[in-house]
C-alpha positions in Angstrom: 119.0 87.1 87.0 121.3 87.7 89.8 118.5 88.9 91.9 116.0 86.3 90.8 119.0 83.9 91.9 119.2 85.0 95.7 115.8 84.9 96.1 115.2 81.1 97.1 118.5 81.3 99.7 116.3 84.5 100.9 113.8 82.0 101.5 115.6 79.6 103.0 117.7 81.7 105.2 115.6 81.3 108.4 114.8 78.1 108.2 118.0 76.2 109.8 118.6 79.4 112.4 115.1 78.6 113.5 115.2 74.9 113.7 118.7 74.5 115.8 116.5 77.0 118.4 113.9 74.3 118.6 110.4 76.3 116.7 108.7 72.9 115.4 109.5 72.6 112.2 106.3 72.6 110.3 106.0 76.1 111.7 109.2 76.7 110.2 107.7 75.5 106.7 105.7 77.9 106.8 108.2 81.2 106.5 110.1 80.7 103.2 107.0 81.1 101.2 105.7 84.8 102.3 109.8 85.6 101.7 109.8 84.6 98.4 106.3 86.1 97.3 107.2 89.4 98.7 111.0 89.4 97.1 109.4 87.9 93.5 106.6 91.3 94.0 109.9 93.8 94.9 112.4 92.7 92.2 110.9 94.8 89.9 110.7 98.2 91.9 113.7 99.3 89.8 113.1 97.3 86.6 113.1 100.6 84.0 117.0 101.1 85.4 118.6 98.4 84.2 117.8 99.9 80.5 120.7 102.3 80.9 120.2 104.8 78.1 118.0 102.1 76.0 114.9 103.5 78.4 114.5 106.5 75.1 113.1 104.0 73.0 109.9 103.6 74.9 109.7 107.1 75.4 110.3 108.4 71.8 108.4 105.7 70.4 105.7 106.9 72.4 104.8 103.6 73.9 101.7 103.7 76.3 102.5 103.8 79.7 100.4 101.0 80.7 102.0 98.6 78.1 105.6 99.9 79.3 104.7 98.8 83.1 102.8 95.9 82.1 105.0 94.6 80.0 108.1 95.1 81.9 106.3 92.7 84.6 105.7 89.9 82.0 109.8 88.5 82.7 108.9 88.9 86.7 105.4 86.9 86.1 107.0 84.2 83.7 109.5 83.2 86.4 107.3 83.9 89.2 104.5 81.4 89.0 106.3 77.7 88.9 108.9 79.4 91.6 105.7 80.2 93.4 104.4 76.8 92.8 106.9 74.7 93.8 107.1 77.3 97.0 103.5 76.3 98.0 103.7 72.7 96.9 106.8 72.6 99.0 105.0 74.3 102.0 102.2 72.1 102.0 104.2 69.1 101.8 106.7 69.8 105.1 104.2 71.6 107.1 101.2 69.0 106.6 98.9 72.1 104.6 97.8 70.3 101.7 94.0 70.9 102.9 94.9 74.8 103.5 95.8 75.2 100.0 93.6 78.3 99.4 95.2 80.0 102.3 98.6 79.2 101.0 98.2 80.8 97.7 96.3 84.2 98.9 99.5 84.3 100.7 101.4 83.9 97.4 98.4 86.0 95.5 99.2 89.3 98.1 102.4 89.6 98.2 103.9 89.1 94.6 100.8 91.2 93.2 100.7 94.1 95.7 104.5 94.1 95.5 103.7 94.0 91.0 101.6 97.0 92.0 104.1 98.8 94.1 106.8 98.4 91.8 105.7 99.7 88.9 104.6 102.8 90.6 108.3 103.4 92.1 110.1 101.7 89.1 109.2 105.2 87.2 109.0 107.5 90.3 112.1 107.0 91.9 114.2 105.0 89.5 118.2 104.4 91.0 121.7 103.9 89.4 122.2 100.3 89.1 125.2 98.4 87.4 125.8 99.7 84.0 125.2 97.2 80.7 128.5 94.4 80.8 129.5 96.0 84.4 129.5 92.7 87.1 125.4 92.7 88.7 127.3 92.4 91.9 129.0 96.2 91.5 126.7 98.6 92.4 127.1 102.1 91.5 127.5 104.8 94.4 123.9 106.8 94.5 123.4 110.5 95.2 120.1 111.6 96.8 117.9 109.1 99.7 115.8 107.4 96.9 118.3 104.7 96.0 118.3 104.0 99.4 114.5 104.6 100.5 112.2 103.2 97.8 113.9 100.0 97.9 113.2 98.9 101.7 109.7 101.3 101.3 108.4 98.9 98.3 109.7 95.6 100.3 107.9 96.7 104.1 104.8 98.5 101.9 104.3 95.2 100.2 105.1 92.7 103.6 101.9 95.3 105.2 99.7 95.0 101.9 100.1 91.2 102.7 99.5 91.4 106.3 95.6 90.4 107.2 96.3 87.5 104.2 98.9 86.1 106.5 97.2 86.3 109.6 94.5 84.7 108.2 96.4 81.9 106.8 98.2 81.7 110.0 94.6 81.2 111.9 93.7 78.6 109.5 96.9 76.1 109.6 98.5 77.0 112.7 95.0 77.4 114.7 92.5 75.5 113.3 90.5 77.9 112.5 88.6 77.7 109.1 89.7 80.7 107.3 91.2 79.5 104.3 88.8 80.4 101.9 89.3 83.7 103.9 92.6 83.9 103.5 92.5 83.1 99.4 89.7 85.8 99.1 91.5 88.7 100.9 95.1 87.9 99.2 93.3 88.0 95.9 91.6 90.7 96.7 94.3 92.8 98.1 96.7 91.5 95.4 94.8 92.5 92.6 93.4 95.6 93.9 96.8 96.8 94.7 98.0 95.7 91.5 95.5 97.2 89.0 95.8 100.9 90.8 99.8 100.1 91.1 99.7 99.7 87.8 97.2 102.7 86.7 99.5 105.1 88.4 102.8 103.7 87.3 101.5 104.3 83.6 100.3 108.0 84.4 103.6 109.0 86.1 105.3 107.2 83.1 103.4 109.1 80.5 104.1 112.4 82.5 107.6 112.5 83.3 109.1 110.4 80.1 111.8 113.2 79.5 113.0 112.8 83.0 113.9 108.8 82.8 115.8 109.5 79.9 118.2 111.5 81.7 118.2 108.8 84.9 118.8 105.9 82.3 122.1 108.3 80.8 122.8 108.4 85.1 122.1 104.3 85.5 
């Protein structure tokens, strides 16, 4: 929740920087939304963490690994799509885009599913010590090894280059005029679900495979 909080001030962050250094500000409009989509895809890249030592169930319950990564997306989803929404519906609104509404959500479409894909994969291959269960979200533990520090940025730049040719698109069709919206929508889905189904193919095999290992790094979390 604490991370699902920051992520519209992520968004935002930009915007006033860019403005007092004169960028017209329907170009402006345009940047929050491909920062939220891609933060909403990487919050869960370390989901299977924040169970602590309550990650054993799953695993000695013998719970598939493809309903333990698609489920654990299901919170990210639910709070995801109006955020997204109101994002786009925003966006269209300040930057004059309501006809370039495909190209806004393939923009939404690549980024928070090819970041869904990319986090359950490292979610279960390179899990990290987070805050313990009643410890403050804002107390991070100290981590040993370069994965707690890797993987995060890797998922968030992996994911902002997954959504890459979606956003150049999209940025032809409302900054340029050129008419690649439908272009836009059918490469974000595209890309998004492509990278989502195999993210979440090999985030169930790697789950299935190395079960007796998470135990141990929830007992670490």
């Amino acid at each position: 929740l604490s991370n699902l909080i920051v992520i519209p001030f992520a968004g935002l962050a930009p915007v006033l920087p860019l403005i007092v250094a004169g960028v017209d500000p329907a170009t402006v409009a345009l940047i929050p939304l491909p920062i939220i989509a891609a933060f909403l895809g990487w919050i869960a890249h370390n989901d299977l963490a924040y169970d602590s030592e309550a990650v054993w169930v799953h695993v000695v319950s013998s719970v598939r690994g493809l309903a333990d990564r698609a489920g654990r997306l299901v919170p990210a989803a639910i709070v995801s799509v109006p955020m997204l929404a109101a994002t786009i519906a925003l966006t269209a609104s300040f930057a004059d885009a309501w006809d370039h509404l495909p190209a806004l959500i393939g923009v939404a479409l690549a980024l928070t599913l090819g970041g869904f894909g990319l986090s359950s994969v490292f979610s279960v291959v390179s899990p990290y010590a987070v805050a313990r269960p009643g410890d403050s979200p804002f107390r991070q533990p100290q981590r040993s090894g370069g994965l707690g520090v890797i993987a995060p940025g890797f998922v968030l730049i992996a994911t902002l280059a997954i959504g890459a040719p979606t956003m150049l698109a999209a940025y032809d069709a409302i900054a340029r005029g050129a008419e690649r919206d439908d272009e836009a929508l059918l490469i974000g889905a595209g890309t998004g679900v492509g990278v989502f189904v195999v993210g979440l193919a090999i985030g169930a095999l790697v789950f299935e495979k190395r079960g007796h290992r998470l135990i141990d790094v929830g007992r670490a979390a």
